[in-house]
C-alpha positions in Angstrom: 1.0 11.9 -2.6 -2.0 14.3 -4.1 -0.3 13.7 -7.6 0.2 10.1 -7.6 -4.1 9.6 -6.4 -4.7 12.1 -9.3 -2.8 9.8 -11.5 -4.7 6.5 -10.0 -7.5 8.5 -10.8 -7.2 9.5 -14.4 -5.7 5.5 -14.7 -9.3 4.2 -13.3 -10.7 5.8 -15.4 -9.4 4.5 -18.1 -10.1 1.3 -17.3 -13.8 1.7 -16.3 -14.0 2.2 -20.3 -11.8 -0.5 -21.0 -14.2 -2.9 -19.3 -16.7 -1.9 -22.8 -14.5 -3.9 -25.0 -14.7 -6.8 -23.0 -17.7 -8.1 -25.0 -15.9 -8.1 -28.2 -12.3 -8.4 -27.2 -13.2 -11.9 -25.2 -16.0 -13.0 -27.8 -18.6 -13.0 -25.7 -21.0 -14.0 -28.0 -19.8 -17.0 -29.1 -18.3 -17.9 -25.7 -21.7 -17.0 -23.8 -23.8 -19.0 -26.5 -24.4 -21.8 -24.4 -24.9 -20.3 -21.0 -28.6 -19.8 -19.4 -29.3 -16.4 -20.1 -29.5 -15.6 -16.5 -25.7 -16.7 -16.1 -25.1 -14.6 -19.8 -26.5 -11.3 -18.3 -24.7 -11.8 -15.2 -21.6 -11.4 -17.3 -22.5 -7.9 -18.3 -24.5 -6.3 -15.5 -21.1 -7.1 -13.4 -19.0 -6.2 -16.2 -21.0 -3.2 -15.9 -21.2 -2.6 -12.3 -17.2 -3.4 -11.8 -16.7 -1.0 -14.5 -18.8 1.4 -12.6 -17.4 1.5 -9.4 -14.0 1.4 -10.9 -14.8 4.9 -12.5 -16.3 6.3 -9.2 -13.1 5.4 -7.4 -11.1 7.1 -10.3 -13.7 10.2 -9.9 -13.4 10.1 -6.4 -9.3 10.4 -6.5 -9.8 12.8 -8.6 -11.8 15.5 -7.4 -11.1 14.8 -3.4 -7.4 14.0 -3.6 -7.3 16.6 -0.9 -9.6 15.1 1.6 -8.1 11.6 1.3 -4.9 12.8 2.0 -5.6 15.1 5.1 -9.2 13.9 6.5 -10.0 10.7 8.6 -12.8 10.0 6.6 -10.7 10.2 3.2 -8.1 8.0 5.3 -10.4 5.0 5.6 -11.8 5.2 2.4 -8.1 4.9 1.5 -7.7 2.1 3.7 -10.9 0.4 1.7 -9.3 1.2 -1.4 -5.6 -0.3 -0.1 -7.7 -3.5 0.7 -9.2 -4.1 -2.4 -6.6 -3.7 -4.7 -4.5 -5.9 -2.3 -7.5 -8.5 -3.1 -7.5 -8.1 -6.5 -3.3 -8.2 -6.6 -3.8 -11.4 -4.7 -6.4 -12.9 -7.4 -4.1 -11.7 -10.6 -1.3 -14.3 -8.9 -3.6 -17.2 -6.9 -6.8 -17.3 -9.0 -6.2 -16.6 -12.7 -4.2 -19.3 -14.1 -1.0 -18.8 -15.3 -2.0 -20.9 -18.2 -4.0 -18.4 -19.1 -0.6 -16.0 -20.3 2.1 -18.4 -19.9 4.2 -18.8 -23.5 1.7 -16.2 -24.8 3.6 -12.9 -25.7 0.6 -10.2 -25.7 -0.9 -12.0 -22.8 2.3 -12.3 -20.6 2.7 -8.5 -21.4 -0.9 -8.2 -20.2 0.1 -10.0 -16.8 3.1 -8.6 -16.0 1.7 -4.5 -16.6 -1.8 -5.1 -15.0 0.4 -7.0 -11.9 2.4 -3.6 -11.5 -0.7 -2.0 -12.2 -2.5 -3.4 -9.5 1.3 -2.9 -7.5 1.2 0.7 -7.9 -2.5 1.4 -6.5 -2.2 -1.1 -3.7 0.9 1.3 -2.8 -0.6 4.6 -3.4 -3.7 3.7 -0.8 -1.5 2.5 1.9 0.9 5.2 1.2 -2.4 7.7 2.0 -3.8 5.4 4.8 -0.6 5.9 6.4 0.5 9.0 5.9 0.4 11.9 8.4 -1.8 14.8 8.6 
């Protein structure tokens, strides 16, 4: 279990960096143009802070895969982390459209890997939750 957290870890990380293309990648400045600009820096200071905490969790995997796995306290953060990947599983199927990467070759391949993505930690943190001492 330590290797697969270690793995979720280095994977978070990853992402957390990802999150700095968003700008670009999604054209932000063209599709932000006609926004307030309270509503445009929304867009990044939770861009930002998602991408934050999403590199603290990978940090955190990381560096104290041992006390998730054999402390109660790293048990319910484990149980935190198994409930909000569940959440965010859940929004990847009930609140992004599937017009969104329906038809669309790069963006069904998007879909379908950040679905098992999203699969794979939900797992790994109730694996953790649940396993014994």
């Amino acid at each position: 279990m330590e290797l697969h957290l270690k793995i979720t870890g280095y994977i978070m990380i990853v992402l957390a960096f990802i999150h700095f293309l968003f700008p670009k990648r999604f054209n932000w400045k063209d599709e932000l143009s006609g926004l307030s600009l309270i509503n445009k820096q929304l867009m990044y200071v939770h861009t930002f802070f998602i991408a934050l905490v999403v590199l603290l969790m990978g940090v955190f995997c990381i560096y104290s895969t041992n006390d998730m796995v054999h402390t109660t306290l790293g048990k319910q953060l484990a149980f935190g982390l198994f409930v909000f990947w569940l959440v965010r599983l859940g929004f990847q199927f009930f609140v992004y459209s599937s017009k969104l990467w329906r038809g669309r070759r790069f963006e069904t391949w998007v879909h379908v890997a950040f679905s098992a993505l999203w699969v794979y930690f939900t797992t790994v943190f109730f694996l953790v939750y649940n396993s014994s001492n």
